[in-house]
C-alpha positions, -999 to +999 in steps of 0.1 A: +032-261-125-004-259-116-030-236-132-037-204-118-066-200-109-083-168-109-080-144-080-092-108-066-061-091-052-066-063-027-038-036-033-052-022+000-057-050+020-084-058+035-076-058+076-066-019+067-097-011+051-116-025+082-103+002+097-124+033+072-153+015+076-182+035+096-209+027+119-231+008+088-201-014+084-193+005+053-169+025+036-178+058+017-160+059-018-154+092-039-160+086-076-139+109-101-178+123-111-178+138-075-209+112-066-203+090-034-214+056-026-209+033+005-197-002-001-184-033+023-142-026+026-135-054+013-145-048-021-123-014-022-089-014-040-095-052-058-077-059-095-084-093-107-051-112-107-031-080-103-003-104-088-006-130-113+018-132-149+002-146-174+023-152-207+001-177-222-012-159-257-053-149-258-050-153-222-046-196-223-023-213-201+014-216-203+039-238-182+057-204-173+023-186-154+030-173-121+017-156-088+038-131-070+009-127-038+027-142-017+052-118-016+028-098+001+022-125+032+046-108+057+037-073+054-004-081+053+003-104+083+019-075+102-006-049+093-031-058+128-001-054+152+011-022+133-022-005+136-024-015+170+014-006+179+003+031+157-031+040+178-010+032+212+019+056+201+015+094+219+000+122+200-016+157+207-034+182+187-011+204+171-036+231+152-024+265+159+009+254+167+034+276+154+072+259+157+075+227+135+096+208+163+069+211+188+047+188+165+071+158+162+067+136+198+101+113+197+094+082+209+114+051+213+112+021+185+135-014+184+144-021+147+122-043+145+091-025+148+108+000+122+109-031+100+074-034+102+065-006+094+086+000+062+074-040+053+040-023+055+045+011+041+066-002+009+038-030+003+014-002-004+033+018-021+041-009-044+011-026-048-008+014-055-022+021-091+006+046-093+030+024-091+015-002-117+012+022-140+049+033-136+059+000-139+049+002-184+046+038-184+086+037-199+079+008-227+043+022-236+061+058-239+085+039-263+062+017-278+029+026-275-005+009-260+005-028-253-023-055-254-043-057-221-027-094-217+007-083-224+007-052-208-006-070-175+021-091-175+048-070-182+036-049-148+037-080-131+070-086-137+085-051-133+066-053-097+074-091-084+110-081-073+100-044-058+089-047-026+110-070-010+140-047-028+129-016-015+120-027+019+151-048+024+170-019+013+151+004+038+147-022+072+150+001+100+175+025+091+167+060+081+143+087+102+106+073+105+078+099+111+040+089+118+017+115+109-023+115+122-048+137+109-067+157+125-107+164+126-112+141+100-106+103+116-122+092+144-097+092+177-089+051+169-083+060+135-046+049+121-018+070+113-030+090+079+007+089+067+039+066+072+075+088+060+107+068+060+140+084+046+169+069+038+200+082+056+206+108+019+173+124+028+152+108-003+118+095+007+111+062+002+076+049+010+048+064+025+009+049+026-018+074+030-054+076+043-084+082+023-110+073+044-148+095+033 
């Protein structure tokens, strides 16, 4: 097999983060100190070789090395004509409206744009730090702090298989709401939040804004 060579993986890709970016071309980014700065989009949300499973020991090369990125081809592919399909769907302020059904607009979808949009959704959700961290959280409960190698590649391997499990398992069945925000996007701004549950009522991906 040939090396691997090193890569910057976007968990939030980059042709959605386009999308935050502000007149200056640039994104604003919250910092858990409560500062700000504005940076290019596409160096938000990027974890060197966060798709790549290394088992080689002191981080050297083994035969058995290997790249799960492509897994996320079909989904960050589809993202343009989803955003494009979200900002042409019908919407109207709802502030100060009182009954919850009056909010919801029903609008007609083929299963396949519903596939699209859970191939989306559920390649955010899995690629998110959240769900990284879930995917060692059980053995370093058990065990303890794993070695950064080791513990890198044990996420990689508890995530290679998720998304095209969940979103296979989703397609287009199940209720799909699209939920803007209001006041705080621009009017071409995407969807802030993508809900699909399964026909038992159990959410199963959703993607969320967090444009500054």
């Amino acid at each position: 097999m040939a090396k691997l060579k090193s890569e910057r993986h976007h968990w939030w890709p980059v042709c959605v983060a386009r999308h935050w970016a502000g007149e200056d071309g640039k994104t604003g980014w919250l910092k858990p100190d409560g500062s700000t700065t504005r940076i290019p989009p596409a160096r938000l949300d990027v974890i060197g070789n966060g798709h790549h499973i290394k088992l080689g020991r002191n981080d050297e090369d083994a035969v058995w090395d290997q790249s799960f990125e492509r897994v996320f081809d079909r989904a960050d592919q589809a993202f343009p004509d989803l955003i494009s399909w979200l900002e042409a769907l019908e919407r109207r302020p709802v502030r100060g409206v009182q009954e919850l059904r009056q909010r919801f607009i029903a609008h007609p979808c083929t299963a396949a744009e519903l596939a699209r949009m859970t191939e989306c959704a559920v390649s955010l959700a899995v690629r998110g730090p959240m769900n990284r961290e879930a995917s060692v959280a059980l053995a370093e409960n058990l065990r303890g702090p794993f070695p950064t190698s080791e513990r890198n590649a044990l996420v990689g391997f508890n995530m290679r298989n998720s998304h095209r499990l969940i979103a296979d398992s989703i397609a287009s069945r199940g209720k799909f709401v699209a939920v803007y925000s209001q006041g705080r996007s621009s009017s071409s701004a995407t969807a802030s939040s993508i809900t699909s549950r399964t026909p038992r009522g159990r959410p199963s991906s959703s993607c969320r804004s967090r444009r500054t």
